[in-house]
C-alpha positions in Angstrom: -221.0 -52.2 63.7 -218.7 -49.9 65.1 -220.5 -49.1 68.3 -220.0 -52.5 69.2 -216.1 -52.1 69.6 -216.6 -48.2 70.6 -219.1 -47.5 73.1 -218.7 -44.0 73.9 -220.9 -42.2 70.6 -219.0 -39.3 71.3 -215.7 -40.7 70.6 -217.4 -42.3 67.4 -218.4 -38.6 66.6 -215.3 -37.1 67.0 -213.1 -40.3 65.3 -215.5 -39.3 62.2 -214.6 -35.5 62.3 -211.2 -35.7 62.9 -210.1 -39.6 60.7 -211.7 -39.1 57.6 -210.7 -36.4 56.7 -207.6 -35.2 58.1 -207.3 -31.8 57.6 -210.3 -30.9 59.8 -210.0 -29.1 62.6 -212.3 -27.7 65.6 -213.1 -26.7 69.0 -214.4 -27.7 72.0 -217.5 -25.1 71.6 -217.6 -25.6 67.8 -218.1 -29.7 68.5 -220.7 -28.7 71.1 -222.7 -26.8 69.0 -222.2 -29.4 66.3 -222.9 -32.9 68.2 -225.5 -31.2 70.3 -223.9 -32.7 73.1 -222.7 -31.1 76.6 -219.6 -29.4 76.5 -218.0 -31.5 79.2 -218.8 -35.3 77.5 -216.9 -33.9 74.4 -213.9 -32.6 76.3 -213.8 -36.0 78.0 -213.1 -37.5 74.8 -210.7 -35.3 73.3 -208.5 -35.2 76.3 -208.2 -38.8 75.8 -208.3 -38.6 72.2 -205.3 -36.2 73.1 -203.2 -37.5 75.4 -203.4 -41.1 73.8 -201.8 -38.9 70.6 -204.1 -39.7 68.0 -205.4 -35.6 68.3 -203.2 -32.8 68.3 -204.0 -29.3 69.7 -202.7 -26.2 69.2 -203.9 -22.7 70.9 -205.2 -20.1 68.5 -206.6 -16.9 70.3 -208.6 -18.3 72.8 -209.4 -21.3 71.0 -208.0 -24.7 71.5 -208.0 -25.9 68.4 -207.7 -30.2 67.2 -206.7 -31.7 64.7 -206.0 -35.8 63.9 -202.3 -36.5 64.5 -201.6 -38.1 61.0 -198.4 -39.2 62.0 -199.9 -41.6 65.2 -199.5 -45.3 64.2 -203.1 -45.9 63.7 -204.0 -42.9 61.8 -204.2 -45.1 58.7 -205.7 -47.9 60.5 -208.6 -45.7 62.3 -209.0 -44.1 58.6 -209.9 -47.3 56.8 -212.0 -48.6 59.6 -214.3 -45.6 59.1 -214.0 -45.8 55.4 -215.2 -49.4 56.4 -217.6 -48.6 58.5 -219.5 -46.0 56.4 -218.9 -48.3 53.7 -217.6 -45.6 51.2 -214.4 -48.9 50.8 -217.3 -50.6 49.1 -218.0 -47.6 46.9 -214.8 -47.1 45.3 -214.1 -51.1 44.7 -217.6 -51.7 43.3 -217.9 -48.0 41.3 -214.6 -46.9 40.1 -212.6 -50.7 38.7 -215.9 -50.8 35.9 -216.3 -47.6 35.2 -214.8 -46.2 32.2 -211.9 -43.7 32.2 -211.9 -42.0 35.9 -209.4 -40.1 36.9 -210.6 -38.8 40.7 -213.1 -39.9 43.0 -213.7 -37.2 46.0 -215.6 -37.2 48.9 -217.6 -34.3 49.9 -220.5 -32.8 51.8 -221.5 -33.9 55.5 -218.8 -36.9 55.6 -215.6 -34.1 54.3 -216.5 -32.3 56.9 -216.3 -35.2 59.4 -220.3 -35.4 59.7 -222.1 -38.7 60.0 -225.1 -38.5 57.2 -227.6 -41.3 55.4 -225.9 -39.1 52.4 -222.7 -39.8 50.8 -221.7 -37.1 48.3 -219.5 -37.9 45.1 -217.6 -36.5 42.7 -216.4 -38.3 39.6 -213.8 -36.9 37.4 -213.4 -38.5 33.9 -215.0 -40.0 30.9 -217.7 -42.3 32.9 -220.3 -44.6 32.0 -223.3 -42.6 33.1 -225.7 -45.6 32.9 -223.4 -48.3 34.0 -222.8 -45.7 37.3 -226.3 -45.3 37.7 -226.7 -49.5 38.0 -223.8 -50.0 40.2 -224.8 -46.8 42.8 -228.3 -48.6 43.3 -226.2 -51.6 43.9 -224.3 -50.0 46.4 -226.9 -48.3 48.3 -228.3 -51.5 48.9 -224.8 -52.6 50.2 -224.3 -50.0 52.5 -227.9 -48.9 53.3 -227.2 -45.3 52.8 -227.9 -42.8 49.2 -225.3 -41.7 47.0 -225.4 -38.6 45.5 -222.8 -37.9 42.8 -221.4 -35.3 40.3 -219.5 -36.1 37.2 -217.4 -34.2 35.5 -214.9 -34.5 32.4 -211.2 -33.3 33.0 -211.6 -30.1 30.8 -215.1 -29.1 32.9 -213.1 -28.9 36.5 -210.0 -27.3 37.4 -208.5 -27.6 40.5 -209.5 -24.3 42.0 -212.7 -24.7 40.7 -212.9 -27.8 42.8 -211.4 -26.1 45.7 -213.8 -23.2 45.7 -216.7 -25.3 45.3 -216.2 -27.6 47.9 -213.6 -26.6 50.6 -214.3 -29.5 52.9 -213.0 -32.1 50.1 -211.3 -35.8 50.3 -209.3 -37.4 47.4 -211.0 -40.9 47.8 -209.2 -42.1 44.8 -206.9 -41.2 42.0 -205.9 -43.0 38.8 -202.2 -42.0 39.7 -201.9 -42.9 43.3 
């Protein structure tokens, strides 16, 4: 549905790295490698991603590195379209509101890292309902015609570092407190 407002799958590419999960960053020759796309279609798109302020860049070496520009008026905006578009916004309401006791929901695997995948890859934190998950994750890979792979762990199994260590590229989906 997306491509229908954004033509250019490049810029759909790089929205996904850089807008769902904020904290990635990359280069020019990284994104090449990455999108297996020429080098100059990507620079295109982040110079315009770039000057239109919703990436910011910063030299490192000889690296020109990007990064989203969280504070750009439509960071949040862009964010919740692609949460909308991969429909991970369909997850959360029809998963987590039934669920039992959950504390965190995070995001990880190909779409952390900003990559577009027929995989979404959860991780559940809390006293869940394994069955009642089991039901309502069939029900939502019908809904979003893409699998969901998930983890689930109880508060005393996972520390934060733990979590951190295993899976660096990580989004906080949702959180009982915030």
């Amino acid at each position: 549905m997306i491509e229908t407002l954004i033509s250019s799958k490049t810029r759909i590419k790089l929205l996904l790295k850089f807008f769902l999960n904020s904290n990635t960053t990359s280069y020019l020759r990284g994104l090449e490698s990455e999108f297996g796309e020429s080098s100059n279609a990507i620079r295109v798109e982040l110079n315009k991603l770039e000057e239109a302020g919703m990436l910011s860049a910063e030299v490192k070496g000889n690296k020109k590195m990007f990064k989203a520009n969280t504070k750009h008026p439509l960071f949040k905006e862009i964010h919740n379209i692609l949460l909308k578009h991969l429909g991970l916004d369909r997850i959360i309401e029809n998963v987590v509101k039934r669920l039992g006791d959950v504390n965190k929901v995070y995001l990880v695997g190909d779409f952390a890292k900003g990559l577009d995948s027929q995989i979404i890859d959860l991780i559940f934190v809390g006293d869940i309902d394994k069955s009642y998950l089991l039901s309502l994750v069939d029900k939502a890979e019908d809904l979003i015609q893409r699998k969901v792979r998930y983890l689930i762990y109880q508060d005393s199994e996972l520390s934060e570092d733990e979590l951190i260590e295993m899976n660096p590229e990580r989004l906080l989906l949702w959180a009982k407190n915030g």
